[in-house]
C-alpha positions as CSV (number, residue, x, y, z in Angstrom):
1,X,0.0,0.0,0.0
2,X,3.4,2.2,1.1
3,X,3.3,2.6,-2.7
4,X,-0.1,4.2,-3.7
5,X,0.0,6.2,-0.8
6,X,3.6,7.6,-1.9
7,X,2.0,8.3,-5.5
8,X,-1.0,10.3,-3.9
9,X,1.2,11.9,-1.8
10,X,3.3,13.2,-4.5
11,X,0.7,14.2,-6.5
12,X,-0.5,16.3,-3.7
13,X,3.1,17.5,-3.3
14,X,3.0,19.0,-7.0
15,X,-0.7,20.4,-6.7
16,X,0.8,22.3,-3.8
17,X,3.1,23.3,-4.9
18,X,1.1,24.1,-8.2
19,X,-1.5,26.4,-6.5
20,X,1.7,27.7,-4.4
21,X,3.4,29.3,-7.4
22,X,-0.6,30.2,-9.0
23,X,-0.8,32.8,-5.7
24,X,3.0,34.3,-5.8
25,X,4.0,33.8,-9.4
26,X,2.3,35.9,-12.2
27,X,2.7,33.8,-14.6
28,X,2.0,30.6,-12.7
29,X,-1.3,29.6,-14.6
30,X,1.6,28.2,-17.3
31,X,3.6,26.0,-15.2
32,X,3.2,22.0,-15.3
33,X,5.0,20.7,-11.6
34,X,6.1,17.1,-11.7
35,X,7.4,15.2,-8.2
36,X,9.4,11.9,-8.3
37,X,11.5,10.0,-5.6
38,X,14.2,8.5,-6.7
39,X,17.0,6.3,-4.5
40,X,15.5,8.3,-1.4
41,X,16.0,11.7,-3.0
42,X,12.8,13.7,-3.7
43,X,13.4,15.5,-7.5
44,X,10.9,18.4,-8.5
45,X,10.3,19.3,-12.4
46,X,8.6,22.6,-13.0
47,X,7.9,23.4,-16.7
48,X,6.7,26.4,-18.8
49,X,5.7,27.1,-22.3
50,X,9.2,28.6,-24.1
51,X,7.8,31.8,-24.6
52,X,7.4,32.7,-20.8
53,X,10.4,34.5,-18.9
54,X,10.2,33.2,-15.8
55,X,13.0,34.7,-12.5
56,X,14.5,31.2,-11.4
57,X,15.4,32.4,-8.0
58,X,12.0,33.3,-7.3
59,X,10.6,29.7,-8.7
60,X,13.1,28.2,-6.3
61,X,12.7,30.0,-3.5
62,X,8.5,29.5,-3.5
63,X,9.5,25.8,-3.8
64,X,11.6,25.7,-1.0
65,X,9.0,27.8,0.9
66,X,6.4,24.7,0.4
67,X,8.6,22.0,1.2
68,X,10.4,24.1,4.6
69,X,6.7,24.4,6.0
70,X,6.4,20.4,5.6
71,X,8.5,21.2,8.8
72,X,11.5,18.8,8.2
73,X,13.4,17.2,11.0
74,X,16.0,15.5,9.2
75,X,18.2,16.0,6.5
76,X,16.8,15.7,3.2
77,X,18.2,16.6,-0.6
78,X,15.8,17.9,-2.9
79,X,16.8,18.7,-6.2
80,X,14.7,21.5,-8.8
81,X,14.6,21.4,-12.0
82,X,13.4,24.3,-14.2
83,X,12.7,23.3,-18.2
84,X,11.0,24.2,-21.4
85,X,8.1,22.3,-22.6
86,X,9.2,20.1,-25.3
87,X,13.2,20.6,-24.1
88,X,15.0,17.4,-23.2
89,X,16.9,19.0,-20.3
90,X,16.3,21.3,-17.9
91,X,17.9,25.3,-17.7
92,X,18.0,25.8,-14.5
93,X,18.3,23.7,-11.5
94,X,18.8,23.7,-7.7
95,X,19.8,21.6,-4.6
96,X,18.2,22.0,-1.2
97,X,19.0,20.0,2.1
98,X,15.8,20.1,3.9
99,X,15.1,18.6,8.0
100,X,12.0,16.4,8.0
101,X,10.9,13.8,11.0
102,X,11.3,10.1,9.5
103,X,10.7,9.9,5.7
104,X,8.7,11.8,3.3
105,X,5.1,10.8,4.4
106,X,5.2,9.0,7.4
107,X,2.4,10.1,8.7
108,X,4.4,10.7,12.3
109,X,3.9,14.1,13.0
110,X,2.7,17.5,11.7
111,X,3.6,18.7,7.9
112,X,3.9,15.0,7.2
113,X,2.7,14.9,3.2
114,X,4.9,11.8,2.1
115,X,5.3,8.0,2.4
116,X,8.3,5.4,2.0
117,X,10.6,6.5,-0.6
118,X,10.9,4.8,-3.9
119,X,11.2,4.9,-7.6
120,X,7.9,7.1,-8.8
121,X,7.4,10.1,-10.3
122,X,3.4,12.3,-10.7
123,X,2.3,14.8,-13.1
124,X,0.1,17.0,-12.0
125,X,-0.9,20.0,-14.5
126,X,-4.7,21.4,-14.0
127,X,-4.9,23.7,-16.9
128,X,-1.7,22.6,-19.4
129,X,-2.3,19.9,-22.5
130,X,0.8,18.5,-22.5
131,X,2.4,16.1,-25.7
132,X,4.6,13.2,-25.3
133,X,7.2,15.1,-26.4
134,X,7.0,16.8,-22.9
135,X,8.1,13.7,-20.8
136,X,11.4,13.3,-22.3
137,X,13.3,14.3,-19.4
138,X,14.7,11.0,-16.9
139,X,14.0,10.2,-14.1
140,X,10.1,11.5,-14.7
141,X,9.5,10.2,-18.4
142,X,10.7,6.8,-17.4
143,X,9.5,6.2,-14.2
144,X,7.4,2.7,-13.9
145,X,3.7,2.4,-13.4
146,X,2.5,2.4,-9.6
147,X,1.2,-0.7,-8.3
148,X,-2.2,-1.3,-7.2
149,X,-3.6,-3.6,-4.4
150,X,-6.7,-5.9,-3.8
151,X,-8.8,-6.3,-1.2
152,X,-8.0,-9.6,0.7
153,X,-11.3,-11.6,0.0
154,X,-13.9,-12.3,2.7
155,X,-16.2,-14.6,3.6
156,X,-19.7,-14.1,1.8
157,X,-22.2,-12.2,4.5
158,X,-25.2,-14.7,3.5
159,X,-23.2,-17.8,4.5
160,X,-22.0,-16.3,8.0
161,X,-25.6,-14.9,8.7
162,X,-27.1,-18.4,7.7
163,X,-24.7,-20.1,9.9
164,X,-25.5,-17.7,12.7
165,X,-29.2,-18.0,12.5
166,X,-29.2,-22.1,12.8
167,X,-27.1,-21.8,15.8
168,X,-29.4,-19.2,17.2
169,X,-32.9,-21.0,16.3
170,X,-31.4,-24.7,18.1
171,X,-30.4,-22.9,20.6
172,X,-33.8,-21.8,21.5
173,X,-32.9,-18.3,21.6
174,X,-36.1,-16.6,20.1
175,X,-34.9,-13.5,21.9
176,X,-32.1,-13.4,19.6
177,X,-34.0,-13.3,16.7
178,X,-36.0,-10.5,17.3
179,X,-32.6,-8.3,17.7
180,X,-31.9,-5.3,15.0
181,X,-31.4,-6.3,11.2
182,X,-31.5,-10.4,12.4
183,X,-34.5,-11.6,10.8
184,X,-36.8,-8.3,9.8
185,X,-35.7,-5.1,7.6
186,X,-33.0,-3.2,9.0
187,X,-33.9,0.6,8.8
188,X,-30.4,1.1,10.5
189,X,-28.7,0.4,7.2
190,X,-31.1,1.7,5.5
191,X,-30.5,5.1,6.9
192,X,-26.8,4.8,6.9
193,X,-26.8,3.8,3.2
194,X,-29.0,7.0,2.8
195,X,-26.6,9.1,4.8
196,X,-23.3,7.9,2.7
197,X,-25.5,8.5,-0.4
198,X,-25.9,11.9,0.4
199,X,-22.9,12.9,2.4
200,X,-20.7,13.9,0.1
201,X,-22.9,16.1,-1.2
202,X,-23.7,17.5,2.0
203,X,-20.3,17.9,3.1
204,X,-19.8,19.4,-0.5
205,X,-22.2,21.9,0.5
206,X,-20.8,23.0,3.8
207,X,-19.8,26.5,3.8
208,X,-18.4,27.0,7.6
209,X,-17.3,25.2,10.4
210,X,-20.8,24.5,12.0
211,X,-22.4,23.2,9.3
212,X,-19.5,20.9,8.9
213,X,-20.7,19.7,12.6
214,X,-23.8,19.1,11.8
215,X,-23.1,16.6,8.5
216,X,-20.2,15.0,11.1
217,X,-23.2,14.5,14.2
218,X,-25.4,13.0,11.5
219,X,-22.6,10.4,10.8
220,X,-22.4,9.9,14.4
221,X,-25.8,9.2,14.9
222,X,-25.7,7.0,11.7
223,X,-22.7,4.7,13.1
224,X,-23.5,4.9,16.8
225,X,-27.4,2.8,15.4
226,X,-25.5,0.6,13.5
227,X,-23.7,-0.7,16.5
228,X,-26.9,-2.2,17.8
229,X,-26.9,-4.7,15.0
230,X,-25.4,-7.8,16.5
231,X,-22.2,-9.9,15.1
232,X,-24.8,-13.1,14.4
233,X,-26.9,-10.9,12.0
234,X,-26.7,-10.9,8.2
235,X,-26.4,-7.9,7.9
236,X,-23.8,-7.4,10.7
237,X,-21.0,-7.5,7.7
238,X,-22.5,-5.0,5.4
239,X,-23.2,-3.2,9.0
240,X,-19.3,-3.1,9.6
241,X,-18.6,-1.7,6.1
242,X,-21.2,1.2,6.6
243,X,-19.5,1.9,10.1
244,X,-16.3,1.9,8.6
245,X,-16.9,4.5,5.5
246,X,-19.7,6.9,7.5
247,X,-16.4,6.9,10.3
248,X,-14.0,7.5,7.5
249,X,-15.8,10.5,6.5
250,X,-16.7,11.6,10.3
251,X,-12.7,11.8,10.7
252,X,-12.0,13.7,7.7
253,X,-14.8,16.5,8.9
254,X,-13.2,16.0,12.4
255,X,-9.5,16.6,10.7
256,X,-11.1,19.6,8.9
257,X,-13.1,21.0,12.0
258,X,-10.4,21.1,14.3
259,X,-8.1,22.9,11.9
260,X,-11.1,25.6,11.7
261,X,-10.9,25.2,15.3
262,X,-7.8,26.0,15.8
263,X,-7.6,28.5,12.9
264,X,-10.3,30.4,14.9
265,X,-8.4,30.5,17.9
266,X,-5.2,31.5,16.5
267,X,-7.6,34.1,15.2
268,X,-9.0,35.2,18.4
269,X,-5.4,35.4,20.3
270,X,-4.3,38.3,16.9
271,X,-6.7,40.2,17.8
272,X,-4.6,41.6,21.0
273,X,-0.8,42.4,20.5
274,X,1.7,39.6,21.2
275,X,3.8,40.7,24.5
276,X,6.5,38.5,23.7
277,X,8.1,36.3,21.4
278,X,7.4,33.0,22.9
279,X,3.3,34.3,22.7
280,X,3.9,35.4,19.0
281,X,5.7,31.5,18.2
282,X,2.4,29.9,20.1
283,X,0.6,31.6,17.6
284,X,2.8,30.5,15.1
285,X,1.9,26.6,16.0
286,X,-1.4,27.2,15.8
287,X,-2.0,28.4,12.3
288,X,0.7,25.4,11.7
289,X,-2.0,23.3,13.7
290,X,-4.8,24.8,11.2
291,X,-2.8,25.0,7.9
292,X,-1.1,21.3,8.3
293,X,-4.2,19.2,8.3
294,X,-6.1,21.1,5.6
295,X,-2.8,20.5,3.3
296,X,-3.5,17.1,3.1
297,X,-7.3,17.3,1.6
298,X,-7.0,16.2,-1.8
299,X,-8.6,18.0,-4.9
300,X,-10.8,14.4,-4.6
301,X,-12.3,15.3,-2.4
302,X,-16.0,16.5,-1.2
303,X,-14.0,19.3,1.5
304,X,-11.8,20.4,-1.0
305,X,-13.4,23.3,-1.9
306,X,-14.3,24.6,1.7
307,X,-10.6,24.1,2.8
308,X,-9.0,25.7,-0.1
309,X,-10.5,29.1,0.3
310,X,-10.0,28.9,4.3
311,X,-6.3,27.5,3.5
312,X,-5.2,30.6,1.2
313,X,-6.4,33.0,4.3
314,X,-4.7,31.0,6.9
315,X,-1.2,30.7,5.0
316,X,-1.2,34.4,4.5
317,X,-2.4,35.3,8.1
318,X,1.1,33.0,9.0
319,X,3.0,34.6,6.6
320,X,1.9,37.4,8.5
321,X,3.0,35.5,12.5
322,X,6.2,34.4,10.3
323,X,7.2,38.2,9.7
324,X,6.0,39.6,13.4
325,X,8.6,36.7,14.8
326,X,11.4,38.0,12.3
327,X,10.7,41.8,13.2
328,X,10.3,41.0,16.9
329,X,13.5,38.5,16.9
330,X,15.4,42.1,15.2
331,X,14.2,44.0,18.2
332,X,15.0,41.6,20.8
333,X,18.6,41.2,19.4
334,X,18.5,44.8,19.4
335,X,17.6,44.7,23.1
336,X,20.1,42.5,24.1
337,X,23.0,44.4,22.0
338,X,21.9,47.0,24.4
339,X,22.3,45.2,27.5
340,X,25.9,43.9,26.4
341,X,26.8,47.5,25.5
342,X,25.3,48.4,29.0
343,X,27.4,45.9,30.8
344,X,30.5,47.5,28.6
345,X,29.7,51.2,29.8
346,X,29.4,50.0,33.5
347,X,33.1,48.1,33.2
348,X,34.5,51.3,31.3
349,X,33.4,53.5,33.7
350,X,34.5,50.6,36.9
351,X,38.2,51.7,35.4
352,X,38.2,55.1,33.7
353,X,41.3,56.8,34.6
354,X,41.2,59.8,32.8
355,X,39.2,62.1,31.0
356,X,39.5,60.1,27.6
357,X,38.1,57.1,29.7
358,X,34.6,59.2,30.8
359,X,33.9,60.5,27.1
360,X,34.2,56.5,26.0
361,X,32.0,56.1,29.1
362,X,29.7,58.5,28.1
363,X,29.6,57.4,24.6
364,X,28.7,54.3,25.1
365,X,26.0,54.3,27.0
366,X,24.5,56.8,25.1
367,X,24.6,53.8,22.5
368,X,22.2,51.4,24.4
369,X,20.2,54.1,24.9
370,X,20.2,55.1,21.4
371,X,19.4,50.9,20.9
372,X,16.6,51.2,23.1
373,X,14.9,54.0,21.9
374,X,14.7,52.6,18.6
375,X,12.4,49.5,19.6
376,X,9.3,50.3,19.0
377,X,5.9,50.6,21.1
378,X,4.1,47.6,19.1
379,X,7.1,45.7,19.9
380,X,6.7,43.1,22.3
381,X,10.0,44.4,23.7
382,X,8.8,47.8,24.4
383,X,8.2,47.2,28.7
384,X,11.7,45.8,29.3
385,X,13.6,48.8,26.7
386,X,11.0,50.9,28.8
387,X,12.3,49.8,32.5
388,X,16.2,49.4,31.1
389,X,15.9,53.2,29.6
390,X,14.5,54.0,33.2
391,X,18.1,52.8,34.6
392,X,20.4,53.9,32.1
393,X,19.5,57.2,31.8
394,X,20.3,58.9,34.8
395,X,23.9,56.1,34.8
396,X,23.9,58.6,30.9
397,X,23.9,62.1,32.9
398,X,26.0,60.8,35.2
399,X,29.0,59.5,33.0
400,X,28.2,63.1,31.1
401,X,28.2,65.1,34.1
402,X,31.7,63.4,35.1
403,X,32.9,63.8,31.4
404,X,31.9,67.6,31.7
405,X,34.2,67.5,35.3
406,X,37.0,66.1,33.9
407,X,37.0,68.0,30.8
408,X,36.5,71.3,32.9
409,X,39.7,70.0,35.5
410,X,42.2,68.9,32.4
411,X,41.4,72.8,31.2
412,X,42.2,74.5,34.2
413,X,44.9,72.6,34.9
414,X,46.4,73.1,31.6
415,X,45.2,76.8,31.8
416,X,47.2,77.0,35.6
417,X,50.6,75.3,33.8
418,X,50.4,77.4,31.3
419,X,49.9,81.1,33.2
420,X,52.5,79.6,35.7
421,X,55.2,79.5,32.4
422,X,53.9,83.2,31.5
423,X,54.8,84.2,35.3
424,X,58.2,82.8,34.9
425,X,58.9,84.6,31.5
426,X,57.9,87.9,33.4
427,X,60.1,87.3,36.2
428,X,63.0,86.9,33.2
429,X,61.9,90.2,32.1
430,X,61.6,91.8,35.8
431,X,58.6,92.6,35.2
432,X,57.3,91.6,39.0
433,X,54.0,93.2,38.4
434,X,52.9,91.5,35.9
435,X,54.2,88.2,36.9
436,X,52.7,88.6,40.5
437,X,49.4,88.7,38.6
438,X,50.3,85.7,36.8
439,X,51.4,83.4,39.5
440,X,48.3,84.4,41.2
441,X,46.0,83.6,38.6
442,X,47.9,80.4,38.1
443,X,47.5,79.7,42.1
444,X,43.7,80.1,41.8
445,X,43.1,78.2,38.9
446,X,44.8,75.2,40.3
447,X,42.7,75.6,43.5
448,X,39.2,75.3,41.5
449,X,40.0,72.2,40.2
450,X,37.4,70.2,41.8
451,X,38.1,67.3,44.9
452,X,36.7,64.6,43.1
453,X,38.3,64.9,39.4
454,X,41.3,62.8,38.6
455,X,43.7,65.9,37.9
456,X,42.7,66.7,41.7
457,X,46.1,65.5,43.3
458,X,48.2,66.7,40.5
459,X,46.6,70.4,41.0
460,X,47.3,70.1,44.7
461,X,51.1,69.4,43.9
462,X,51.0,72.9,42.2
463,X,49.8,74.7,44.7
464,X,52.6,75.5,47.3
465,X,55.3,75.9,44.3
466,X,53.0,78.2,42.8
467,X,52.6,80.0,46.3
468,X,55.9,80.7,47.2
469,X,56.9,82.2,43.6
470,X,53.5,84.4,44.2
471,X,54.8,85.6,47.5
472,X,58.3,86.1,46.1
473,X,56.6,88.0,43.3
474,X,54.9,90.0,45.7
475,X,58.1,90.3,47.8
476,X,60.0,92.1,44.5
477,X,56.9,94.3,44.2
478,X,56.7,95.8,47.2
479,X,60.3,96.4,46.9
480,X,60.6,98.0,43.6
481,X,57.6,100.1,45.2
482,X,59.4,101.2,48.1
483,X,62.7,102.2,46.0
484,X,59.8,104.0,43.3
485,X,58.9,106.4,46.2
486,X,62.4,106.3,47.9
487,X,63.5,108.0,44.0
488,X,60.6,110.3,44.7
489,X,61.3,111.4,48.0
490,X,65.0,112.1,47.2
491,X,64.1,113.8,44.2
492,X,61.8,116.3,45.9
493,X,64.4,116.6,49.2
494,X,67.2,117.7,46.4
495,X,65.7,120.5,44.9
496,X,65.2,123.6,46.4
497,X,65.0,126.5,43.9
498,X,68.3,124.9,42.5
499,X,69.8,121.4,42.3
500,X,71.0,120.9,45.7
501,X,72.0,117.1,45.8
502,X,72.0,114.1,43.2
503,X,71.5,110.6,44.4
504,X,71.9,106.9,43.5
505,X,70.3,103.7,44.9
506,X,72.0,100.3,44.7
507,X,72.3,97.2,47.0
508,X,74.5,99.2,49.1
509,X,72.3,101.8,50.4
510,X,71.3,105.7,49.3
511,X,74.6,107.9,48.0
512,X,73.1,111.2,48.1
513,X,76.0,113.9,46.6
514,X,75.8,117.7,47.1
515,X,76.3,119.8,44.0
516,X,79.0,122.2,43.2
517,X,77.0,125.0,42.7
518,X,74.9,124.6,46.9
519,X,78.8,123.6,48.3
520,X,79.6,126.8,46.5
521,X,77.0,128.8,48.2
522,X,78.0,126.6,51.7
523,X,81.7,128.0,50.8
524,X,80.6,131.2,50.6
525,X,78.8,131.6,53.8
526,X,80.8,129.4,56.1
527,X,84.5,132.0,54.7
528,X,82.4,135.6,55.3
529,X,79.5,134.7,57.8
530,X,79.3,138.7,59.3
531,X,78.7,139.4,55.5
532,X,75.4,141.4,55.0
533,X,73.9,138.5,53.8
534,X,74.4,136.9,57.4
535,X,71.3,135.8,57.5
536,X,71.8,133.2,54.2
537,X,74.4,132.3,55.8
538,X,72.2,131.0,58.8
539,X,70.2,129.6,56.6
540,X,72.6,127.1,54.1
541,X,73.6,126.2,57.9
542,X,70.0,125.0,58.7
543,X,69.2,123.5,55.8
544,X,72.0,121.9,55.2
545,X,70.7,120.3,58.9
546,X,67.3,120.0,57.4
547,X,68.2,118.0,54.2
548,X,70.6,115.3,56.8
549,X,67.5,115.1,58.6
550,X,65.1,114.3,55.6
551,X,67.5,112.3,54.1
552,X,67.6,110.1,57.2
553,X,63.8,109.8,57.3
554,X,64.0,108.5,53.6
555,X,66.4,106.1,54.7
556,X,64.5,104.6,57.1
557,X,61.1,104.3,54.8
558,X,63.1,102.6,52.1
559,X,65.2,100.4,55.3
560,X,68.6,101.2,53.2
561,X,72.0,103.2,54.9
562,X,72.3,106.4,53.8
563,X,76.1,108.1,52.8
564,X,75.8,112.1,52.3
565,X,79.1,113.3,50.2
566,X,80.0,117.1,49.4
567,X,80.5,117.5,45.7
568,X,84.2,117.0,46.2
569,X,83.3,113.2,47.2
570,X,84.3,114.0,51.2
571,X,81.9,112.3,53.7
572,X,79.4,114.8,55.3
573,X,77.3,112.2,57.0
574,X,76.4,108.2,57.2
575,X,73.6,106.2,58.6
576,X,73.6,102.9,58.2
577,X,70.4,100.3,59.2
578,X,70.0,100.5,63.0
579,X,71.9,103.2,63.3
């Protein structure tokens, strides 16, 4: 039997595969799909008039589409062939190495189309009138006839009812003969031979899933009477035979109804968004559940028609769970890149040493949050990128906020380096203002560098160097200020109406010199002091006392000795520090 179930099989292969390419290829209606097995290797022929330009990736593809949602489960090579009607060999081919649980048609599992493997090839071409001249490609032009069976024989119902009614009518058991269908007319099968008259029209008929119900209760009811006829009747064979086909067709309306079933269900759980992956690949099995039993309703038969309009609908509403799954599985890789880079912004920041480290820092976690932000709100992802964005955002202000720090710090201490070097040039220069100003701008900077930045103990070791050249700045400042009015203070003490005294300031002390012309007039007075001019004479006397006297007061502002000299470079009076 493993053999005429492998050739219906295959011809349901190629009708699939058929009406496949009719819904996604254009110019489908044209194509003839042959199936053959051949040393345990399934070979697939499609053919098309020469005058039709056909994209062979796309014909492949759609193939291996059909055969992936068989759902495989062990390896298996396919091989597609593409050829012109009337060629002897095909243009175009293609190997696949599909998964699939057992063998091709074992009937083990879900998606299970195919029998034993062997030797057999099917044509199956709804709307092509094909030639003899179209077969001439091997293995499908050769391939040998499939063998039929017979039914064992059995043993003639009228004999076995004769034999059971003489044991019955010895045995005294009148009872017995008053049973169902024993001795009288049997409505039972009369009603059952009525029902699997008409059911195939009636399940023809069905348009929906309840109606479907009804026709498979009727059969129900149908078998469940037969079951009164006892084994001893004569009818009890033909009885058995009813049972057997009104059951038949009660289990393809069951096959059918629980695919609508589950179809409906799969239906009801869409209508709310998925909140995860693992809900969106339950509903992923369930239109598998719906699609996989309706695949295997042949063109034969009476349910065809219902299932194929309910199977186009169902394959593209998966289609549909197929690309939710791809978009969400995008997202959540999305979400988990963002974790890892999370994890990586958390160790960078565990280590950063300098100011480099906190930008990288920074950077990076403004990278998951970046990630995050991009998942979307239909995506089943959406809470968790919602709760993680919750986290990482203020870890993101942070990491900024210490970037900003450190960036601030490695300026001001570069900016307190750099005005130090300026200070120094000035000092070169003797220019003590200006580099008092410097190394105190320097000093300050440094001490604004803030406790908790990295640069914080190399600022603090500038600090007292930058101090003491700020006080010795200061120092020279106050000096050169002190000689500045010491200059001025001579300067007004040494003229009086005439140059009295020049002077000179060095490490030494103050050498103040009388002039010529006031020791000419001090001459003068001191040789004729009774002169008429006695009086002047008094006077260069004083003042020559007044000037020692103003002198010394300059000396001590400016804390420098003091040497007085007559213009002929004799000593006229000293002070010296203390003194």
């Amino acid at each position: 039997m493993k053999v005429a179930v492998q050739q219906e099989d295959l011809q349901l292969l190629a009708k699939t595969l058929q009406e496949q390419l009719l819904a996604e290829v254009s110019t489908a209606e044209v194509f003839e799909v042959k199936c053959v097995v051949n040393k345990d290797e399934l070979m697939i022929l499609t053919q098309h008039e020469s005058d039709v330009i056909v994209d062979t990736q796309i014909i492949f593809a759609v193939i291996e589409e059909v055969l992936q949602s068989l759902s495989p489960q062990r390896e298996q090579r396919v091989q597609c062939f593409l050829r012109v009607f009337g060629e002897q060999l095909p243009y175009a081919k293609s190997f696949l190495a599909l998964k699939q649980t057992g063998g091709w048609g074992d009937g083990g599992g879900e998606g299970q189309y195919f029998s034993t493997l062997s030797s057999s090839a099917i044509t199956y071409s709804p709307s092509i009138d094909k030639t003899d001249e179209e077969e001439l490609f091997d293995p499908f032009a050769d391939a040998p006839n499939l063998p039929t069976s017979k039914p064992a024989s059995q043993i003639k119902p009228i004999l076995l009812g004769a034999a059971l009614v003489g044991v019955v009518v010895l045995g005294g058991g009148a009872y017995l003969l008053t049973r169902p269908c024993v001795m009288f007319e049997c409505k039972e099968i009369q009603n059952a031979e009525q029902l699997k008259t008409k059911s195939p029209q009636l399940m023809r008929r069905a348009k929906s899933e309840k109606e479907l119900v009804t026709v498979q209760q009727q059969l129900a009811a149908a078998s469940a009477a037969l079951n009164a006829i006892p084994s001893w009747s004569p009818r009890y064979q033909v009885s058995e035979e009813l049972k057997a086909s009104l059951s038949g067709r009660s289990e393809k309306i069951s096959q059918v109804v629980k695919a609508l079933q589950t179809a409906s269900l799969a239906t009801q759980k869409v209508q709310t968004p998925a909140s995860s992956l693992e809900e969106l690949q339950a509903r992923q099995h369930l239109w598998r559940q719906a699609i996989a039993p309706l695949e295997t309703i042949s063109s034969s038969s009476e349910l065809y028609g219902l299932v194929q309009g309910k199977l186009l609908n169902y394959r593209v509403r998966l289609q549909a769970v197929n690309q939710q799954i791809l978009t969400e599985e995008k997202w959540l890789k999305k979400l988990t890149a963002a974790k890892a880079v999370a994890s990586a912004a958390e160790n960078r920041e565990a280590t950063a040493k300098s100011l480099n480290d906190w930008q990288k820092v920074q950077s990076t976690w403004l990278v998951a949050i970046n990630a995050l932000n991009s998942i979307p709100l239909t995506s089943p992802g959406y809470q968790e990128a919602e709760k993680l964005l919750v986290d990482y955002k203020p870890k993101l202000v942070a990491a900024r906020d210490r970037a900003t720090k450190e960036r601030l710090a490695v300026k001001a201490y570069q900016q307190a380096v750099s005005t130090a070097k300026q200070a120094k040039v000035y000092e070169q220069q003797n220019q003590w203002q200006a580099a008092a100003i410097y190394w105190d701008q320097a000093l300050q900077t440094a001490k604004k560098i803030s406790q908790d930045s990295l640069y914080y103990t190399q600022a603090q070791s500038l600090i007292e160097p930058y101090s003491t050249a700020l006080k010795q700045a200061q120092e020279k400042v106050q000096v050169i200020s002190s000689l500045q009015q010491t200059r001025t203070d001579l300067d007004k003490t040494c003229i009086n109406g005439i140059r009295i005294c020049t002077f000179s300031i060095d490490n030494a002390g103050i050498i103040v010199r009388l002039t010529p012309e006031y020791d000419q007039i001090r001459q003068n007075n001191l040789a004729n002091p009774y002169s008429e001019n006695s009086d002047t004479a008094v006077d260069v006397t004083n003042h020559l006392q007044i000037l020692r006297e103003a002198l010394a007061v300059i000396s001590d502002n400016a804390s420098l000795s003091l040497f007085l000299y007559d213009s002929k470079g004799q000593v006229i009076y000293t002070r010296t520090l203390g003194g």
